[in-house]
C-alpha positions as CSV (number, residue, x, y, z in Angstrom):
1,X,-250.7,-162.5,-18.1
2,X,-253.7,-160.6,-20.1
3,X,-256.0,-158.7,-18.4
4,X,-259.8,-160.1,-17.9
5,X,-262.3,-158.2,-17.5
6,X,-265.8,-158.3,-15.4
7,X,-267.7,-158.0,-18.5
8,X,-267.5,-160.3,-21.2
9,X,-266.7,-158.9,-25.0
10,X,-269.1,-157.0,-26.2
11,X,-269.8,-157.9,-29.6
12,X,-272.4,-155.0,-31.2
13,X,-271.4,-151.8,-31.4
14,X,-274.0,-150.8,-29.2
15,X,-273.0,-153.0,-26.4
16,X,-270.0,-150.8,-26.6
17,X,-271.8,-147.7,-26.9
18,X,-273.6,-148.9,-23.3
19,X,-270.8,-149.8,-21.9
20,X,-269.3,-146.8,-21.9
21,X,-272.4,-144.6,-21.2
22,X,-272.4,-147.0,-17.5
23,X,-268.5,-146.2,-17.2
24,X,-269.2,-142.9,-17.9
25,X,-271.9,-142.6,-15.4
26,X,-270.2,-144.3,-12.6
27,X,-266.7,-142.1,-13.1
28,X,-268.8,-139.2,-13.3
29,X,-270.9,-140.3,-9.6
30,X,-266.7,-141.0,-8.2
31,X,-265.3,-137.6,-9.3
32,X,-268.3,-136.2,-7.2
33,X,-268.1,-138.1,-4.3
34,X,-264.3,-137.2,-4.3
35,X,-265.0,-133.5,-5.0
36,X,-267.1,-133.3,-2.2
37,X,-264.6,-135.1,0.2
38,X,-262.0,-133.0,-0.7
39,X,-263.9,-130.3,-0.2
40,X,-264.6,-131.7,3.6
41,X,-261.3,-132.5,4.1
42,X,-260.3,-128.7,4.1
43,X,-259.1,-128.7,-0.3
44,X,-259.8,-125.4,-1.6
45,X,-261.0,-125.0,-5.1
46,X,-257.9,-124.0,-6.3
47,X,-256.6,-126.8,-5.5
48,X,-259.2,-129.0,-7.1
49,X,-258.8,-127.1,-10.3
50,X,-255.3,-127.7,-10.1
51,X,-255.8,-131.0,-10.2
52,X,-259.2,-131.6,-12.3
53,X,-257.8,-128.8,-15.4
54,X,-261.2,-127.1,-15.3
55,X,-261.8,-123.8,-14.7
56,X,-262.8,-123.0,-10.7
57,X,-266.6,-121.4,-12.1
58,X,-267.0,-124.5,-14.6
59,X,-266.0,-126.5,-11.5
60,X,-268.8,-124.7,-9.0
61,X,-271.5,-124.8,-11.4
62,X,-270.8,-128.1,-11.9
63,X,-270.8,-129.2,-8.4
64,X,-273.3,-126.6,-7.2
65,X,-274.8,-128.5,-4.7
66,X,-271.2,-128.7,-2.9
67,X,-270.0,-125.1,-3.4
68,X,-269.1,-124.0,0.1
């Protein structure tokens, strides 16, 4: 069975171009939402590293706001 999507075919390349700039945008407001949950739910930044491949001070600057 094919997959269908919520958003119909984009058929300019530009309606491509936005649709990834709003996937971008949302997966960018998750990852932080999940950062800072971790975070709460006692993660240490070595373990967020671990799994997010970034560097721990890319990481806090990053997600300054929720450095603890």
């Amino acid at each position: 069975m094919a997959h269908r999507s919520q958003h119909p075919v984009p058929v300019l390349p530009v309606e491509v171009l936005q649709l990834c700039v709003t996937l971008h945008r949302d997966l960018a407001d998750a990852t932080a939402v999940a950062v800072r949950q971790s975070l709460a739910g006692a993660a240490t930044w070595k373990q967020i590293v671990k799994v997010m491949d970034l560097a721990e001070s890319t990481l806090k600057t990053h997600y300054s706001l929720l450095a603890r």
